[in-house]
N, C-alpha and C positions, 0 to 999 in steps of 0.2 A: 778029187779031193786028196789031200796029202801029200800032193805033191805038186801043190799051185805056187807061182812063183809070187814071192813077195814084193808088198807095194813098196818103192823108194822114195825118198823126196831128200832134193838138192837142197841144201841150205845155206852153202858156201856163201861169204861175202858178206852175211847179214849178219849184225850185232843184235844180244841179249836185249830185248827178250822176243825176238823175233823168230828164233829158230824152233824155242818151246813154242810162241804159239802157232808158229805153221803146223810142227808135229802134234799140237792137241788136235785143229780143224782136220787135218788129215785122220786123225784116228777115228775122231766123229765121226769120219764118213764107212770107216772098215769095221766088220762084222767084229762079236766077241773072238779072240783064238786068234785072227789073223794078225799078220804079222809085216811089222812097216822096219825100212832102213833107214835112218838116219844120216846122211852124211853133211857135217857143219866143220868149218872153220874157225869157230871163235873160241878159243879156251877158254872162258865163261861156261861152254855147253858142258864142257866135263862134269862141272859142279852141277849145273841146273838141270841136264835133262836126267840122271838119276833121279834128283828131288823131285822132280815134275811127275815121273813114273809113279813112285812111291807114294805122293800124295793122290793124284788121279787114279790108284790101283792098277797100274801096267806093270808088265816085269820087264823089265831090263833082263834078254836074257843076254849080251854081251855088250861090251862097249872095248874099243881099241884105237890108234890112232896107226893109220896107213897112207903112207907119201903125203903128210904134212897134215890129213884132216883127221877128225874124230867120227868114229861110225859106231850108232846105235843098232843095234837090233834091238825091235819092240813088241813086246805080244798083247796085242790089247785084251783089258781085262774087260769085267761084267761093266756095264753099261750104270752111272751113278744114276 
């Protein structure tokens, strides 16, 4: 524990609103704490995957863009 590596999920290539919902079914599946990466290609995610965090109770704990795509780190919250 503490230093398990985190789950990722590719999302390149897919348009809004696909990339949030790959990353909700993905988180469904990870414990409270743990932590998923986001990598998406669609400017759309910039706006949506914060929203998507904030309303579902996840924290965004960074978001950046690196060689052309946008990367989320995600810490899933308590279970609604």
């Amino acid at each position: 524990m503490g230093n398990e590596k985190p789950d990722t999920l590719d999302v390149t290539g897919l348009l809004c609103p696909l990339p949030v919902l790959r990353a909700r079914r993905k988180l469904d599946s990870l414990n409270q704490g743990d932590t998923l990466i986001v990598t998406a290609s669609d400017p759309v995610s910039v706006q949506d995957m914060p929203a998507f965090c904030t309303m579902a109770g996840h924290k965004l704990v960074i978001a950046y863009e690196a060689g052309g795509a946008f990367v989320f780190e995600i810490q899933k919250g308590a279970a609604n």
